[in-house]
KOLKERO-731390 format. One record per residue: x, y, z of N, C-alpha, C in turn; residue number from 1; residue in three letters. Coordinates in steps of 0.05 Angstrom, whole numbers, plus 5000, padded with zeros to 4 digits. Example, Ala and Ser with C-alpha at 12.3 -4.5 7.8 and 13.67 -1.06 7.14 Angstrom:
// KOLKERO-731390
<<5264; 4886; 5156>; <5246; 4910; 5156>; <5264; 4934; 5156>; 1; "ALA">
<<5257; 4955; 5142>; <5273; 4979; 5143>; <5258; 5001; 5157>; 2; "SER">
This chain:
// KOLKERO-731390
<<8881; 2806; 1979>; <8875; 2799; 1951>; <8852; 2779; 1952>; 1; "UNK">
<<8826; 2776; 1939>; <8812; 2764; 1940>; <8814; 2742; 1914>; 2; "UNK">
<<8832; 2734; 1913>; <8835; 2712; 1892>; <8844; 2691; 1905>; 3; "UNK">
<<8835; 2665; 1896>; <8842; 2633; 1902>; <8871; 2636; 1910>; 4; "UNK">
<<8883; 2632; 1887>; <8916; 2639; 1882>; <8925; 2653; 1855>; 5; "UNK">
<<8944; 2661; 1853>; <8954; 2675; 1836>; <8937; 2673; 1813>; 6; "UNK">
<<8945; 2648; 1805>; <8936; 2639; 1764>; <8907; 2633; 1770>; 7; "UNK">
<<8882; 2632; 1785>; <8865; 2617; 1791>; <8842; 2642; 1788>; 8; "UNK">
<<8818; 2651; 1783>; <8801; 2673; 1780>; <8795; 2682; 1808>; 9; "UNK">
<<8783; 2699; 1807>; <8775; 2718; 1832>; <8750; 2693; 1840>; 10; "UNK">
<<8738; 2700; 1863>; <8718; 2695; 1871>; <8692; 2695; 1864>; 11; "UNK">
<<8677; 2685; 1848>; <8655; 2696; 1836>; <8637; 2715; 1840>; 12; "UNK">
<<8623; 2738; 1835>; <8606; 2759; 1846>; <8631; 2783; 1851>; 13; "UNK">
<<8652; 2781; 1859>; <8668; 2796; 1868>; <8666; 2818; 1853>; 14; "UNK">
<<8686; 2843; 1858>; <8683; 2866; 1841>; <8714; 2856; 1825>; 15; "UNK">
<<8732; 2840; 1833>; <8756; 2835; 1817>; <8749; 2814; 1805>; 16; "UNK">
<<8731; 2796; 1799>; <8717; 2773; 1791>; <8711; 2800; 1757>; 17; "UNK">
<<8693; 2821; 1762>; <8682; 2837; 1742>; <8703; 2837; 1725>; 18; "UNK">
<<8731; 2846; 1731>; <8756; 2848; 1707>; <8760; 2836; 1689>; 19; "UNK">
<<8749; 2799; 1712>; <8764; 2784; 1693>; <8746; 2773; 1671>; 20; "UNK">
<<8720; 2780; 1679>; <8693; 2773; 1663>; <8695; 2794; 1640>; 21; "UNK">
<<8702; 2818; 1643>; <8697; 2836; 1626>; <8720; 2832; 1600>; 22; "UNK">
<<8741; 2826; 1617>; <8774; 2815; 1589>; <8762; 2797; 1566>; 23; "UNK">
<<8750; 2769; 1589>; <8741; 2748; 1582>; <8721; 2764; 1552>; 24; "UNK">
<<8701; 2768; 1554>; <8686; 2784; 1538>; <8691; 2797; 1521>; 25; "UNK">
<<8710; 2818; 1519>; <8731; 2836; 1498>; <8747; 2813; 1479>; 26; "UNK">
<<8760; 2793; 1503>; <8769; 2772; 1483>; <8753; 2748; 1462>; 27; "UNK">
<<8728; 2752; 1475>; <8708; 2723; 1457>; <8704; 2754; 1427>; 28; "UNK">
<<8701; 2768; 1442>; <8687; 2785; 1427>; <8704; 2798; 1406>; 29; "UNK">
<<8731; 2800; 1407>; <8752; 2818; 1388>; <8769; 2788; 1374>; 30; "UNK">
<<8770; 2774; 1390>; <8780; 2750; 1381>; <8816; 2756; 1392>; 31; "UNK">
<<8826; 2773; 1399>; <8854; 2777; 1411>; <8846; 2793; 1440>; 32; "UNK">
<<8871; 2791; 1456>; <8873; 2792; 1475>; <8868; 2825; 1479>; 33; "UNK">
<<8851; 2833; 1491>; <8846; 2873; 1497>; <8864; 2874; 1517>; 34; "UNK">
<<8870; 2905; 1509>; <8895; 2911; 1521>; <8875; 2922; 1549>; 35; "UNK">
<<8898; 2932; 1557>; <8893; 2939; 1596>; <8874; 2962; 1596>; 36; "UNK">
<<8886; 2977; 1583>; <8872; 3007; 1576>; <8837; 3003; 1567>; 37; "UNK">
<<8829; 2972; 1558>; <8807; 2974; 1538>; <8791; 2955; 1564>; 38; "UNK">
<<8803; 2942; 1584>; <8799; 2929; 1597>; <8787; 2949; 1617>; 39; "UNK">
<<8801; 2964; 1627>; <8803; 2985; 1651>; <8779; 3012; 1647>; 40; "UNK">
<<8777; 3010; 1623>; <8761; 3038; 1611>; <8731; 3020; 1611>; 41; "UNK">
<<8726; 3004; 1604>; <8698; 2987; 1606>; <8692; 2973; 1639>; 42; "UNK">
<<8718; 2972; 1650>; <8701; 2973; 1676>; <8699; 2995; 1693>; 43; "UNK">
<<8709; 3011; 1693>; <8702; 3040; 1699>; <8684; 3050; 1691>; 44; "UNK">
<<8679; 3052; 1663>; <8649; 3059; 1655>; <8621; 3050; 1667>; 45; "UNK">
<<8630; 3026; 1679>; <8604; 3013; 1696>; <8598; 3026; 1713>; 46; "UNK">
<<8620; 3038; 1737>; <8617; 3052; 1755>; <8647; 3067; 1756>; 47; "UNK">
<<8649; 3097; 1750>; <8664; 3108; 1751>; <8682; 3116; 1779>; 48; "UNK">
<<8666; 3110; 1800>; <8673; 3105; 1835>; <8695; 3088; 1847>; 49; "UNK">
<<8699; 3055; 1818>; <8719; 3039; 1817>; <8749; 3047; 1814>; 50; "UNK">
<<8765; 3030; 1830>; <8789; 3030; 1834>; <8805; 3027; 1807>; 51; "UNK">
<<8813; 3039; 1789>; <8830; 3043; 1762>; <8854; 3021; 1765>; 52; "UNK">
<<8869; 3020; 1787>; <8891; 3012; 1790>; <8893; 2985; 1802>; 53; "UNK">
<<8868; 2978; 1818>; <8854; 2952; 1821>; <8848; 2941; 1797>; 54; "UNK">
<<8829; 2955; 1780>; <8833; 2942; 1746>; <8853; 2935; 1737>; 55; "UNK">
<<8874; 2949; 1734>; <8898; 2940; 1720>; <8917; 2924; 1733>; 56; "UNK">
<<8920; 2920; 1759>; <8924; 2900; 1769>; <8916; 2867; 1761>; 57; "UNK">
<<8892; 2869; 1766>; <8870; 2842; 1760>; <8873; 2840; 1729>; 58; "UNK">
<<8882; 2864; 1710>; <8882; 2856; 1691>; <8901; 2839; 1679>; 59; "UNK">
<<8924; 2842; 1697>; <8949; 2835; 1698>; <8952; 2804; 1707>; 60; "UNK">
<<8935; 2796; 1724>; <8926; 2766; 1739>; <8911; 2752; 1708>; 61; "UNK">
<<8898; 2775; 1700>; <8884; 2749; 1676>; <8897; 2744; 1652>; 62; "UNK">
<<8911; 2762; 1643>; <8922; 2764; 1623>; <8949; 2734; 1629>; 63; "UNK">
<<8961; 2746; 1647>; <8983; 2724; 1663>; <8963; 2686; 1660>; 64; "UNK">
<<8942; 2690; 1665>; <8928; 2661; 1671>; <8919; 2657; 1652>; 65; "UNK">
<<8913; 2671; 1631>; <8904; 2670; 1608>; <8935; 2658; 1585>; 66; "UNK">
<<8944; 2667; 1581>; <8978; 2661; 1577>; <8984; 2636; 1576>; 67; "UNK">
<<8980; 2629; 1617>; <8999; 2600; 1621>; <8977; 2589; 1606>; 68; "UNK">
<<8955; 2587; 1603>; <8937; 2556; 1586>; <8951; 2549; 1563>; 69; "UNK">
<<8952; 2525; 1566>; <8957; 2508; 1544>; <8950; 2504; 1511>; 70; "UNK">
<<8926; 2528; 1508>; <8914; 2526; 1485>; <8911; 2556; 1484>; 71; "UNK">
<<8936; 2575; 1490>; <8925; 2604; 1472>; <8901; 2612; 1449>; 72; "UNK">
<<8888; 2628; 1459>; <8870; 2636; 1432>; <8888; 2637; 1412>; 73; "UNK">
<<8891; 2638; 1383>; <8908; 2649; 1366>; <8887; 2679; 1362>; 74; "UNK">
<<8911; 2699; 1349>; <8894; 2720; 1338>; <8882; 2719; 1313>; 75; "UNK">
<<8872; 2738; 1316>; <8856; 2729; 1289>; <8872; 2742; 1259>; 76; "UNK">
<<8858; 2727; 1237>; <8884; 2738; 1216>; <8883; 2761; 1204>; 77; "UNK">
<<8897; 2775; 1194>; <8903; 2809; 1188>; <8885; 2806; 1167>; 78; "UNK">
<<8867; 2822; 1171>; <8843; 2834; 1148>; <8877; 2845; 1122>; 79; "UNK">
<<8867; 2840; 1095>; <8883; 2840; 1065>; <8881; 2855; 1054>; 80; "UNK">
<<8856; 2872; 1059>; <8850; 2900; 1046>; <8828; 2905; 1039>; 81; "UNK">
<<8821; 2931; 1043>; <8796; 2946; 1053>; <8798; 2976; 1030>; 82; "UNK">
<<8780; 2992; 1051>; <8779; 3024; 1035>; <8781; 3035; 1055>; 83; "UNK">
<<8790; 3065; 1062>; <8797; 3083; 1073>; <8772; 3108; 1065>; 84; "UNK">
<<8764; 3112; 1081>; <8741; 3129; 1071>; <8750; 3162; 1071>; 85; "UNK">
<<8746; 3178; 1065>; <8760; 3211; 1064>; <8734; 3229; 1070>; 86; "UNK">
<<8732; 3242; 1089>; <8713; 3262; 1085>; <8719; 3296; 1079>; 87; "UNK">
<<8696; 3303; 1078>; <8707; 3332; 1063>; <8727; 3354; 1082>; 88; "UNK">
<<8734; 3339; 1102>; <8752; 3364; 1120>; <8780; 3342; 1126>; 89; "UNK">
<<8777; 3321; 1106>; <8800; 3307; 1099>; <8814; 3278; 1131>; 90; "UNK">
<<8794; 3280; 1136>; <8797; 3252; 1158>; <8786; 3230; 1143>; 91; "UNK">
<<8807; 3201; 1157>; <8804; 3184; 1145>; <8786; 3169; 1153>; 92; "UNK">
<<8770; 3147; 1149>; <8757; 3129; 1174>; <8768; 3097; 1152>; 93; "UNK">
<<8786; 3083; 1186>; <8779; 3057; 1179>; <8763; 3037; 1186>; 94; "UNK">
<<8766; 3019; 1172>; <8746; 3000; 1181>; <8750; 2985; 1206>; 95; "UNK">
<<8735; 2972; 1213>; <8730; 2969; 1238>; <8750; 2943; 1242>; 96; "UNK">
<<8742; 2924; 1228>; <8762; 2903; 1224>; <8795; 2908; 1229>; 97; "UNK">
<<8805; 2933; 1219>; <8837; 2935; 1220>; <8834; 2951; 1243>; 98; "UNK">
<<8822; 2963; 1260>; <8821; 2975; 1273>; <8826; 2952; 1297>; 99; "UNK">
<<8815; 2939; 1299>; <8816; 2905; 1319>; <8848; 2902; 1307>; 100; "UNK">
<<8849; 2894; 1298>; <8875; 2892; 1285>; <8891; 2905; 1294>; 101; "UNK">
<<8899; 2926; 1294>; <8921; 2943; 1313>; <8912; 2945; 1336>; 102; "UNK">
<<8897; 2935; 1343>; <8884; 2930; 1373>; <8881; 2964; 1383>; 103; "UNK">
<<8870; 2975; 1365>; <8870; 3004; 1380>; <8845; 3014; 1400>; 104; "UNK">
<<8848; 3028; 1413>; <8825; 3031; 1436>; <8804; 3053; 1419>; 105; "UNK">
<<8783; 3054; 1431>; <8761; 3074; 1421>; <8774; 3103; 1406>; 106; "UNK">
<<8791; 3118; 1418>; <8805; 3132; 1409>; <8838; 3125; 1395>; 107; "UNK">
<<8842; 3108; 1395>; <8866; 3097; 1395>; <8887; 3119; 1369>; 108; "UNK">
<<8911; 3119; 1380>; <8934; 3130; 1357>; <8942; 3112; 1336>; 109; "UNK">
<<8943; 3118; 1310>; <8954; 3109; 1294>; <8975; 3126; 1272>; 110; "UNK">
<<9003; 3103; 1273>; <9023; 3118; 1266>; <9018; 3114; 1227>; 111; "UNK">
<<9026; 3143; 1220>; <9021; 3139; 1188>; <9044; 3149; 1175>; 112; "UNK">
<<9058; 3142; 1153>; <9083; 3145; 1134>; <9078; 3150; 1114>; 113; "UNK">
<<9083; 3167; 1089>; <9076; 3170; 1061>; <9097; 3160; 1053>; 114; "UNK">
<<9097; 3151; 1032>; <9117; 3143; 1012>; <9103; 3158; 0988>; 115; "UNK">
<<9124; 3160; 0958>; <9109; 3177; 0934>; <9085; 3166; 0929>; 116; "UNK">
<<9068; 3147; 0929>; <9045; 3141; 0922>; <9032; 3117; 0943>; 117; "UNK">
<<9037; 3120; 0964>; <9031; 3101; 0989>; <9021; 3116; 1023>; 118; "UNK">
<<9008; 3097; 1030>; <9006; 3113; 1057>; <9012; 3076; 1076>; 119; "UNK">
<<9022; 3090; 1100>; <9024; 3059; 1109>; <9019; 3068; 1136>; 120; "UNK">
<<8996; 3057; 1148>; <8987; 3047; 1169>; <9005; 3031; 1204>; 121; "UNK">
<<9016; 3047; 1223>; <9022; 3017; 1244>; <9010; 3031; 1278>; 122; "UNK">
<<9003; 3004; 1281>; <9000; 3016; 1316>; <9016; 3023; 1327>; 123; "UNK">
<<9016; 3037; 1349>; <9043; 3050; 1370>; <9059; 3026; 1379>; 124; "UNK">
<<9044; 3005; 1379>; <9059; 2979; 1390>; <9087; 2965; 1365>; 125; "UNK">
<<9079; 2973; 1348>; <9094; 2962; 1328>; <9114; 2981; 1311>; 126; "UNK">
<<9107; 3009; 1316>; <9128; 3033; 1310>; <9145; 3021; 1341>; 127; "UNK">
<<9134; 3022; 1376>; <9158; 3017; 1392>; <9183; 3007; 1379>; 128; "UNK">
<<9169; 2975; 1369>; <9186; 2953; 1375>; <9214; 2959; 1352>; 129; "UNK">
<<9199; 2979; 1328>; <9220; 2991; 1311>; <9232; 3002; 1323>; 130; "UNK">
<<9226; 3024; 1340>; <9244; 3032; 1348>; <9267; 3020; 1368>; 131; "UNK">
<<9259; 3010; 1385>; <9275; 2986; 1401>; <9292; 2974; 1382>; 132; "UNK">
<<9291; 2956; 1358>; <9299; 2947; 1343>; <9332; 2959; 1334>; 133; "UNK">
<<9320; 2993; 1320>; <9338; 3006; 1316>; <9356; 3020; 1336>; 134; "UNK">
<<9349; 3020; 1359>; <9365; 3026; 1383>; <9384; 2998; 1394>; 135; "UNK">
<<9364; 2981; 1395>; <9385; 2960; 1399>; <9413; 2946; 1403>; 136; "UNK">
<<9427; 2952; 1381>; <9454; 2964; 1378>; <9476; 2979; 1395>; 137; "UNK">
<<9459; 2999; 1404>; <9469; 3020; 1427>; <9465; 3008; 1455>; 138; "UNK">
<<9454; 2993; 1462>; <9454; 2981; 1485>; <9478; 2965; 1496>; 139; "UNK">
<<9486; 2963; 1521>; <9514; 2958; 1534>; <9500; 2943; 1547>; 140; "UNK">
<<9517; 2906; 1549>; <9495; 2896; 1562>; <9503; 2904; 1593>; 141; "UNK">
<<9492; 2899; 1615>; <9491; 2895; 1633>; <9490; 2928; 1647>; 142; "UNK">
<<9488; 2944; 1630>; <9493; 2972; 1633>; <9470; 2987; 1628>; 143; "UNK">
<<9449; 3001; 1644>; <9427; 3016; 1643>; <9425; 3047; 1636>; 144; "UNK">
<<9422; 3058; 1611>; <9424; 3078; 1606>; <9409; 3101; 1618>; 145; "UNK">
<<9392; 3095; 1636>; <9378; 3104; 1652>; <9394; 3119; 1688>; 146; "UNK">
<<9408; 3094; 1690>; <9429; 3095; 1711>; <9452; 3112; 1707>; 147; "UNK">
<<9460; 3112; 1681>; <9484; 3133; 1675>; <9468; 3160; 1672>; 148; "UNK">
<<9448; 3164; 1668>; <9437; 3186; 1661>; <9431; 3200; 1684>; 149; "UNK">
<<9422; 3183; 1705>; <9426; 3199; 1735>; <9444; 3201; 1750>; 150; "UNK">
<<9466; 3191; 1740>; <9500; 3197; 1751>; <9503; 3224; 1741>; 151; "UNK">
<<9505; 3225; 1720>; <9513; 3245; 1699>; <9484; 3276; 1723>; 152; "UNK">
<<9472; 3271; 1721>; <9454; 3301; 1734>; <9462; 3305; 1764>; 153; "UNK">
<<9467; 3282; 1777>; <9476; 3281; 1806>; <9504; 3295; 1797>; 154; "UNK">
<<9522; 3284; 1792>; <9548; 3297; 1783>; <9545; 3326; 1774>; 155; "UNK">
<<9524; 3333; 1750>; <9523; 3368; 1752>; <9509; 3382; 1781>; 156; "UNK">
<<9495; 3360; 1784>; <9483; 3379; 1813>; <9504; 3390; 1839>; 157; "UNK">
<<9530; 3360; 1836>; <9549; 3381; 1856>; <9554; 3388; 1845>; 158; "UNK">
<<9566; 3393; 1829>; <9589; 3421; 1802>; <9577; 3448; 1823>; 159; "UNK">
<<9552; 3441; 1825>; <9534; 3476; 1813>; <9542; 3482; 1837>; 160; "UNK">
């Protein structure tokens, strides 16, 4: 690992030094923290020859050291309302502002709901946490639903 120590930056010039320069950047520049994916896709673009998984790694070192400081950026505050633009084959375009806002990537997904005279807007990050939310409940603590689920296939596998 070419870093000082853990919480401390890469080495300057380095190619893991580039990660943390490039976050750094996304963050002066978006005003919230870019996700890994937005991190990882701009330094790959530099040189597509780069290690993907070394990015997200390092992205993981800055984000982490970025964190422990004492003075978090705050994010910035939710744009109040805008226009939705429609074109003639019926796609929407938002503005760029809410788009930062759900922190979505160049392509990014956005989840949409109708109600009788509403449309409502959320990032994949914030439909999860609903859903987590609403699952919640069903969770056993100390008990991994994941773990019973491969008992349960091991168990049909001897049956068979």
């Amino acid at each position: 690992m070419n870093t000082q120590t853990l919480r401390s930056r890469p080495f300057p010039g380095s190619v893991t030094a580039r990660v943390w320069e490039i976050a750094d950047d996304l963050l002066q520049c978006h005003g919230t923290l870019p996700s890994g994916r937005q991190v990882v896709d701009a330094y790959l673009a530099e040189d597509p020859a780069r290690n993907e998984g070394t990015a997200f790694t390092q992205y993981s070192h800055w984000k982490k050291a970025h964190l422990a400081q004492s003075s978090p950026v705050q994010p910035a505050p939710a744009p109040q309302s805008g226009q939705l633009y429609a074109s003639a084959d019926g796609s929407l375009t938002i503005p760029a502002q809410f788009v930062r806002h759900l922190n979505l990537g160049p392509e990014g997904a956005v989840y949409i709901r109708a109600t009788a005279d509403e449309l409502h807007l959320a990032s994949p990050m914030t439909e999860l946490r609903k859903l987590q939310a609403l699952l919640a409940p069903l969770r056993r603590p100390g008990q991994r639903i994941d773990d019973e689920l491969i008992a349960d296939r091991r168990a049909e596998a001897a049956r068979e």
